[in-house]
Phi, psi and omega in degrees: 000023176312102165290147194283158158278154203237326199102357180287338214293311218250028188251097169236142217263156186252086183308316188305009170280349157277272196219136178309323177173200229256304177270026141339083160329314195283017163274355203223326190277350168294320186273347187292306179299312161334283195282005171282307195286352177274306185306311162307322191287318196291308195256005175258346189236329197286319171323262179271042170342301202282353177271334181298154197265185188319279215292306187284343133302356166275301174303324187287316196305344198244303159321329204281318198278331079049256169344289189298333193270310171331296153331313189270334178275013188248332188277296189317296191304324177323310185275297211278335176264325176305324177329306188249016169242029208275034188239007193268069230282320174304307212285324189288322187303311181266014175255264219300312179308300205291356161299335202278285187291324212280352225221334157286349189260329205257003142320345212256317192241019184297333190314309225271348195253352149307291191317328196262309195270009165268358179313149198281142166293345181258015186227288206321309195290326202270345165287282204320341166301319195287111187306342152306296193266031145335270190301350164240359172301357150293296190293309201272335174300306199300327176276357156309333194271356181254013178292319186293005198219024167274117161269175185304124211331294188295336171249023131288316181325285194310358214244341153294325175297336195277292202287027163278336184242013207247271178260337163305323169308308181325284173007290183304295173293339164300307178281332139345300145301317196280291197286028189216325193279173202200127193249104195267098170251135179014075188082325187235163221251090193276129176297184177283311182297340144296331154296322159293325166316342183284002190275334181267014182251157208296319163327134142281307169314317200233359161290315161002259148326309197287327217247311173267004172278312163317268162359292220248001150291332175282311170320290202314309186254023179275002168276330164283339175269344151336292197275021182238340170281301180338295187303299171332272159270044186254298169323292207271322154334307194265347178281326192255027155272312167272012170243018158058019174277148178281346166193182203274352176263352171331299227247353152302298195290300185312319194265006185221015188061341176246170190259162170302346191260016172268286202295325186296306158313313144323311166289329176290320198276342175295302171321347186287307217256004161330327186243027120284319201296327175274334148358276177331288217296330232271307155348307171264338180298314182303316204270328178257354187084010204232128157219125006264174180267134208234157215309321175289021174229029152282347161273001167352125169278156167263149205303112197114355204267330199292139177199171181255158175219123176307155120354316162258336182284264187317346154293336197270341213235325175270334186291312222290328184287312185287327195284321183310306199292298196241104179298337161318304172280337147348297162306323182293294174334295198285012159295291178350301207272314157317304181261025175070033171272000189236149161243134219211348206250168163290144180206158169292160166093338178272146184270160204261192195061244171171162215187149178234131176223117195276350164053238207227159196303328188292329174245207175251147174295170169212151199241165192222150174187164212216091185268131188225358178137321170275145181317305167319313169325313186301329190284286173320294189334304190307320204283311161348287188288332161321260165356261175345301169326307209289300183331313192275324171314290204301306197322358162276339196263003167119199128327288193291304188290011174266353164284137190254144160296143186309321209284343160220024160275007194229000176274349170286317177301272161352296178303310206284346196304300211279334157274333156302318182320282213297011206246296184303341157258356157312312180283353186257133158288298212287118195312333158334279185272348150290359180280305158318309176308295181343298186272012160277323169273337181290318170307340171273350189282314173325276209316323169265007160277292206270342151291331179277283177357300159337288177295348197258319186256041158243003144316285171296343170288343181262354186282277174304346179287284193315339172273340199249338201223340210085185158349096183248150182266155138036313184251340177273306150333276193282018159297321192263333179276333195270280216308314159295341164294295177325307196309294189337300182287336179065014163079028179259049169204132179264128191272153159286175162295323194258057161279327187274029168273305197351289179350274198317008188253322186300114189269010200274306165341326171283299165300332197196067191284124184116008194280316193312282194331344188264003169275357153306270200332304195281319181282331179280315172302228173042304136289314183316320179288322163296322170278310157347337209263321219261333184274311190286317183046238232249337149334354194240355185295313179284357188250348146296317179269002147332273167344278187315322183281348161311349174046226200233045175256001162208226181226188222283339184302319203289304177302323192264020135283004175274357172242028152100353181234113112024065171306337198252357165293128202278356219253346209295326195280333186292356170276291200309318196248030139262345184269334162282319222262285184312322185311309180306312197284347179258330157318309188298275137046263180251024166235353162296345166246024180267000000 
């Protein structure tokens, strides 16, 4: 079961552009500068908050930002080095001292976002009017919009001080578990992300394998992975109970910009549109001979179609995809590869899955991906670097505005996914394997509509079941993982028994509850934006790449109308999941003579 070398082995990312290494003074001489500049900001602004005039409420927004970007560029390295050491107990150690100080320093400055939404709506607006603070009245309206659910200076502080021992530990310890544990596939003791690569291999026996090797690893830690969902939402419960949020996805979509009844319509029109997938799967069971098909062959190649693509062969197929559309971005890209921003090899000790980390407006972003060779591998490279791409744009609009809302952080990712597709089926002739690429995307376009989908509202069962019912165990957690899955599949997948453990590996549940929907949101957002791009062609480049350098410097409707698409069209998502239908109908297609 010897793996081919992708060339991927020795692509590690180059911290040093943050910090020389982990005891690097100037890590500590950074936060020393932080907590001077807080302790200074504190005593220059809390008095007379409410008398300052625009340009001196400009002049804090430029210090708040200052002070905060330092803090993250020191956070950033922390984190970024624990990723790939986390098995390493000094690197989790040194993450948890700067959560510690980073979280005392930032008690310092909890005073200014009271002091701003405690302000009169008429002294707020005639400051937001005022051409000094131009550049920051989106972020000072939007934090307005958190006055009802802030509490008073002294019990935010406590309540910052909590979540450092409070749901980041959970946190913490998931991920720990998840990167320490090791999956006995045929003799040899496998991490998780390898055991899931194995789910994508043309073998059915060790696709197989691989699927109760997973399983029965999980069995193994489900008392611990339990007690890391519990604490999590027992945590989010209870913060949105003393923060007045009315229910558990309130303080996402308020932290995404958008209202419930968007997310809602959103949901409604994907659950609608549920019996494609099984259409699809029904489709691909027939296209493999396998009947019935059961989850570990939804990812299945189809026969003949499977091959590894090196590490330069995929630098060569994603710059190449980005050089068609834009050559500038293009130039962006291939710096990641070049100047070692990206880390790719598999290693102990690393965490699994993939990631864009946008660090400060001063360095550059850096990307993490667990590279093995698939095509999907290839697809992450794309989605990544879309990020990255996104990231390095927005870094004009500053620190505080260049973070983006979930709701148009994922459409730069998308977009590049989707130029790769199409760049890899211009090149392939062979009618076979465009069949393949084809039923390769639609499963990952599934996997992020109608599976994140899925999950999100196996999400809201356990956020409310832990509120409505208590403590939950094991079986109820995948009770709520069976119902939700099902619905999904449309009785085209035979689940095996231990699937209904699957839950427990996802960290997203942990790290970022309320997250999933919005990789719906961002892939549907997305096809729109692609057929714009197809109906416009190179007229749509520069106002995407508008669109992108816009961060989170307006709210998500303003932005992606600078590249021509309508958040408030009631027809964008049922356009978007008609444009997935056709993807099928042409799957359909080229498999009738198969």
């Amino acid at each position: 079961m010897a793996e081919a070398k992708t060339g991927a082995e020795s692509i590690h990312w180059q911290l040093e552009d943050l910090y020389s290494g982990r005891e690097d003074p100037q890590l500590q001489q950074d936060m020393d500068w932080a907590a001077a500049a807080a302790s200074a900001f504190a005593r220059r602004y809390r008095v007379d908050f409410a008398s300052l005039a625009a340009a001196e409420l400009a002049q804090a927004m430029q210090d708040l930002e200052a002070l905060r970007s330092r803090l993250a560029r020191v956070g950033a390295y922390r984190y970024l080095s624990y990723v790939t050491h986390a098995d390493d107990p000094l690197y989790g150690a040194a993450l948890q001292q700067y959560q510690e100080q980073a979280t005392q320093i930032g008690n310092q400055l909890v005073f200014f976002d009271i002091a701003w939404n405690g302000l009169a709506a008429e002294r707020a607006e005639a400051l937001l009017r005022a051409p000094e603070l131009a550049h920051w009245t989106h972020l000072l309206r939007n934090w307005r919009n958190y006055a009802a659910h802030l509490r008073n200076e002294a019990e935010e502080q406590i309540l910052a001080e909590k979540a450092v021992t409070g749901r980041s530990l959970w946190e913490r310890l998931f991920d720990e578990t998840l990167t320490e544990m090791r999956f006995s596939l045929r003799g040899k003791e496998l991490s998780e992300q390898e055991v899931l690569s194995k789910l994508s291999h043309a073998d059915r026996s060790l696709r197989q394998d691989a699927a109760e090797a997973l399983s029965h690893g999980l069995r193994a830690r489900l008392h611990t992975l339990t007690f890391c969902f519990n604490a999590v939402l027992a945590d989010k419960a209870l913060d949105d109970r003393l923060r007045r949020y009315p229910h558990w996805l309130a303080d996402r979509n308020l932290a995404n910009e958008i209202d419930d009844t968007m997310v809602e319509a959103l949901e409604r029109a994907v659950v609608a549109r549920y019996p494609l997938v099984g259409r699809y799967y029904r489709l691909k069971a027939r296209l493999l001979g396998i009947s019935p098909l059961y989850d570990y062959d939804r990812y299945a190649p189809l026969p003949g179609s499977s091959r590894p693509y090196s590490w330069a062969e995929c630098q060569s197929i994603v710059l190449g995809a980005f050089q068609d559309f834009s050559p500038e971005l293009a130039a962006i890209g291939q710096r990641f590869f070049d100047e070692g921003w990206i880390d790719a090899a598999l290693a102990p000790g690393k965490r699994g899955g993939a990631f864009a980390h946008p660090v400060t407006p001063d360095v550059h972003p850096y990307l993490l991906v667990n590279y093995t060779g698939t095509v999907r591998d290839v697809m992450t490279v794309a989605h990544e670097l879309g990020h990255g791409i996104h990231q390095y744009l927005a870094r004009e609009q500053g620190f505080l505005n260049a973070d983006t809302p979930l709701t148009t952080a994922e459409t730069a990712s998308v977009f590049s996914e989707m130029l790769t597709f199409e760049r890899l089926m211009r090149n392939e002739p062979d009618a076979g394997k465009r069949l393949a690429l084809l039923c390769g995307k639609i499963e990952d376009t599934f996997a992020t509509v109608f599976r994140q989908m899925a999950m999100h509202r196996f999400e809201a069962l356990m956020h409310e079941a832990r509120r409505s019912e208590g403590e939950l165990s094991k079986e109820r957690l995948a009770e709520f993982w069976m119902q939700t899955q099902e619905e999904q599949f449309a009785g085209s997948i035979q689940f095996t028994e231990g699937y209904r453990w699957w839950w427990s590996y996802i960290p997203h549940f942990i790290g970022s509850p309320g997250y999933v929907y919005a990789y719906a949101f961002g892939e549907l957002l997305t096809l729109a934006l692609i057929q714009r791009y197809r109906s416009e062609g190179d007229s749509f480049v520069p106002r995407y790449r508008a669109m992108l350098a816009l961060g989170g410097s307006r709210t998500p409707t303003e932005v992606v109308a600078a590249a021509g698409v309508s958040l408030d069209d009631p027809r964008i998502w049922d356009s978007a999941l008609d444009y997935l239908e056709a993807m099928v109908n042409e799957a359909e297609h080229l498999g009738e003579n198969r």
